[in-house]
N, C-alpha and C positions, 0 to 999 in steps of 0.2 A: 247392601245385599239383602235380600229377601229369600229365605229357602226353607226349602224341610227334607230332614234328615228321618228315613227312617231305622231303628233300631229293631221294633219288635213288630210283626204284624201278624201272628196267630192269634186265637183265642185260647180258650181256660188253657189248657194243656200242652206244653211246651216238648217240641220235639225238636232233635240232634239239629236238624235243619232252620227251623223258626220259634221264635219267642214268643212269648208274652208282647200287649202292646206297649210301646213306646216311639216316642218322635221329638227330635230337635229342632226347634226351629232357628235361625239366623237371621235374628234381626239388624244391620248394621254390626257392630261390632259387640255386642250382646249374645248370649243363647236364653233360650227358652227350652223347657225340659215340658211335653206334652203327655201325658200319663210316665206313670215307671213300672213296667211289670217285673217279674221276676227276673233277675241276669241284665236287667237295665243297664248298671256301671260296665262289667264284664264289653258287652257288647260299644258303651262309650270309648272305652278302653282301645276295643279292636278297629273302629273307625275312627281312631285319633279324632274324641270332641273333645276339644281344649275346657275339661269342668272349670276352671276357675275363670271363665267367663261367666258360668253360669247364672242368672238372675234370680228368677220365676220359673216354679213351677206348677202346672195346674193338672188337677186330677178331677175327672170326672166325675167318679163314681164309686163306691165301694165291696166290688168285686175283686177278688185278689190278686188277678191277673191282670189288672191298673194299677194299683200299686204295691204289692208286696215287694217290690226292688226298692222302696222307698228309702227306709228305717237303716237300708246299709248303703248309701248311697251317702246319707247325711252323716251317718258313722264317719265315711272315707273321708267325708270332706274336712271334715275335722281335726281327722289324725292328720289329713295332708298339710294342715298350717289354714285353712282359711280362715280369715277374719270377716272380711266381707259381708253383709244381711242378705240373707236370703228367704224372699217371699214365697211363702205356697197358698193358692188358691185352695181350695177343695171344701167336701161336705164338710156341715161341722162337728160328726162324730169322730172325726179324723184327728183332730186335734188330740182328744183324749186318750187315742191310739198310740200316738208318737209318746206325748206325753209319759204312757204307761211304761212302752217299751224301754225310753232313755230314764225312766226311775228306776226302773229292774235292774237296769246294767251299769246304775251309777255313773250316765255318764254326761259329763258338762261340757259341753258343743261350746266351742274356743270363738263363736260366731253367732248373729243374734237371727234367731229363726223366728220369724213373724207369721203369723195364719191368720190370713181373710175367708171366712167360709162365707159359702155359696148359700144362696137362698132357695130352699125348692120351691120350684114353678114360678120362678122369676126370669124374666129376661133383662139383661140392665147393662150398661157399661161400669167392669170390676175394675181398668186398668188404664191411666194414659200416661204414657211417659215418651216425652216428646211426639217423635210423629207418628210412635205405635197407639193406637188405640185397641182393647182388647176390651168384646163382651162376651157373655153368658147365656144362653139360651136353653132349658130344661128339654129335654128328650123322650121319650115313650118308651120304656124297660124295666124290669123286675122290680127294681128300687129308685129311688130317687139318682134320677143322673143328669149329663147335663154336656152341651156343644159347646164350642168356642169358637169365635170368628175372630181374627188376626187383621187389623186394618193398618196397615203402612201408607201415611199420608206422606203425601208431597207436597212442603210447605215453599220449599224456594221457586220463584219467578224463573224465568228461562231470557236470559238478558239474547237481545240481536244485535252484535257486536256494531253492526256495521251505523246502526240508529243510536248507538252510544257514545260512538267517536266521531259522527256526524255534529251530536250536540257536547262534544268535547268535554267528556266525560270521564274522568280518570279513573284508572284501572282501579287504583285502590279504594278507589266507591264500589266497585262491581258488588263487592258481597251486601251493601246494605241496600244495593237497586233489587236483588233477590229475593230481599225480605219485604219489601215494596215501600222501599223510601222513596220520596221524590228529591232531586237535586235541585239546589239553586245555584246558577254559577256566579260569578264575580258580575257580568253586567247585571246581576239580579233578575236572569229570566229563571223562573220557577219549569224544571223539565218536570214532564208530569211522568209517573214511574210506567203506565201502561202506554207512553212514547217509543219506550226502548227497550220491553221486556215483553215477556208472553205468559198466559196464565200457566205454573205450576204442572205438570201431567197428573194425570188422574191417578191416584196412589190404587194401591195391589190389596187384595182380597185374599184371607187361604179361611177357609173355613173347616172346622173338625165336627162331627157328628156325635162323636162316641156310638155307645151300646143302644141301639133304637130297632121297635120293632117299623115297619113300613109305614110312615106316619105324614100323609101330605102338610099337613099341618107347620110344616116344618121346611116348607118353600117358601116363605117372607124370609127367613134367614139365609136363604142359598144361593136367591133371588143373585143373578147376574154373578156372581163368585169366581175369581180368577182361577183359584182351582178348591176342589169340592175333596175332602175325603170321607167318606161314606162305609161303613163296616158292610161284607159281605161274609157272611160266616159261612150260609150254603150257595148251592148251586138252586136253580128255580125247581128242581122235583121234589125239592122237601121242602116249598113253602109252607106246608102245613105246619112242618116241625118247627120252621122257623118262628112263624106268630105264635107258637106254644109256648117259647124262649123267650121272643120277645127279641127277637132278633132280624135281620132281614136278607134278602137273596140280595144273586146278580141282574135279576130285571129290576126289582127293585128300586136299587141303589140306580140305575141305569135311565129308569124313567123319570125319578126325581130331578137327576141332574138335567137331563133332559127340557122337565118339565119351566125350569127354575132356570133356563138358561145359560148356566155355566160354563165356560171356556172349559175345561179340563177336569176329570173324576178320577182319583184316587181312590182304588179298592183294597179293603184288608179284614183283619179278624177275620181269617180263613179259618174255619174246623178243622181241629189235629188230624179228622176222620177223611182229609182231602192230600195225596202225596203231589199231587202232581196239579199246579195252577192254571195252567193255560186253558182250561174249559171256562174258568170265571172271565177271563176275556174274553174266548167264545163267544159266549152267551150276555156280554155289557155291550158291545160292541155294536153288535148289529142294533141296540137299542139310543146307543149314545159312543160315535166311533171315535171321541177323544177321551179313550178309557185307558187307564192306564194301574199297573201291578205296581203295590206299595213294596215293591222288596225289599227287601233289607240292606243297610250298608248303600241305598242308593239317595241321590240326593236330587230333590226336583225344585230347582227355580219358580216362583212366583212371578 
């Protein structure tokens, strides 16, 4: 399974209704933890994500409505009994951050917290572990910050049963014909493995944007992406405000996707100063009509 979960999709200011960012992804039988803003756990809590799944987590950037859910999050984990290492990606001021906070409060994580920081203005692959591949890509915002693309390969072959028991081919070979063995049988004919299988499907894409003001620059990474999510903070009349911020609209986000070809767009980091969503589909729509609201508590397949 391939998915994303979202948790928090406002920006700075957290109201009754919407959070701080955050988002889970479902790798296989894994999670990924994608930013944590404030009430992060709270809200894992309320959409039953099973945390001691939990992996990796990767933080963008260091505004506080990215990670200030952090620091109690790792807290909980700890009290709850985990043992398990848990990796976090992020800048590398961040380190010193946690650091400080679990000196202050005396407290010793029953669990071994590891931190790879991110390099500014690097793009690179930070992560493979089996057939997830995870990179890094810097973004255009106030401070040093930075996207992620999610690649789920698909390493096994696709066996055609009927070409396998043709060359009498036992069952209990199937998994290493997958992996693209070839068989020899007993009269020593050598089956070749692309006899009786098929290439692999083409593995899933989710690519995350983070905090960016309108930046085409940023279409080699979006380039064909199963699904795209893209921060829209405003509506297209405050563009001005938006590049002030350093942040970006609904056309925006809308043309990029567009631009970069993408199957499906993800919008969020809505402005606390917006009660009501539906004009950000509005206004993505007519520009890119596989647009879709990051809402919360919802879960969207890759």
């Amino acid at each position: 399974m391939f998915a994303v979960t979202i948790l928090g999709n406002n920006s700075a200011i957290p109201t009754p209704e919407r959070h701080p960012t955050a988002q889970v992804i479902t790798c296989n039988d894994q999670l990924l933890l994608l930013d944590c803003g404030e009430g992060t756990q709270l809200q894992m809590t309320r959409y039953k994500i099973k945390r001691s799944k939990l992996r990796y987590i990767f933080i963008s950037h260091l505004h506080g409505d990215h990670y200030f859910g952090l620091i109690g999050l790792i807290n909980s984990l700890s009290l709850l009994g985990r043992t398990d290492p848990l990796t976090i990606f992020a800048p590398p001021e961040l380190k010193a951050i946690l650091d400080l906070q679990l000196q202050c409060a005396a407290t010793m994580l029953k669990f071994d917290l590891h931190f790879i920081p991110l390099i500014t203005n690097t793009a690179r692959i930070i992560l493979e572990d089996n057939d997830l591949q995870v990179s890094c890509f810097p973004t255009q915002h106030r401070i040093p910050c930075f996207g992620f693309s999610f690649y789920l390969q698909k390493r096994k072959r696709k066996i055609i049963p009927e070409q396998a028991r043709a060359y009498e081919i036992p069952a209990a070979y199937y998994s290493k014909l997958q992996q693209g063995a070839d068989y020899l049988r007993k009269d020593n004919l050598l089956v070749k493995n692309d006899w009786v299988t098929l290439p692999p499907h083409k593995g899933k894409r989710y690519v995350y944007c983070a905090d960016t003001i309108y930046d085409r620059g940023l279409l080699p990474y979006l380039q064909e992406a199963d699904v795209v999510y893209h921060e829209t903070t405003y509506l297209q009349s405050l563009e001005e405000r938006a590049a002030e911020r350093f942040h970006s609209t609904t056309v925006q986000a809308a043309t990029l996707a567009r631009d970069a070809s993408a199957k499906r767009l993800l919008i969020g980091h809505f402005s606390s100063k917006y009660t009501e969503l539906q004009p950000f589909l509005d206004e993505c729509q007519p520009v890119f009509p596989a647009t879709e609201l990051a809402e919360e508590g919802t879960t969207f397949l890759i």
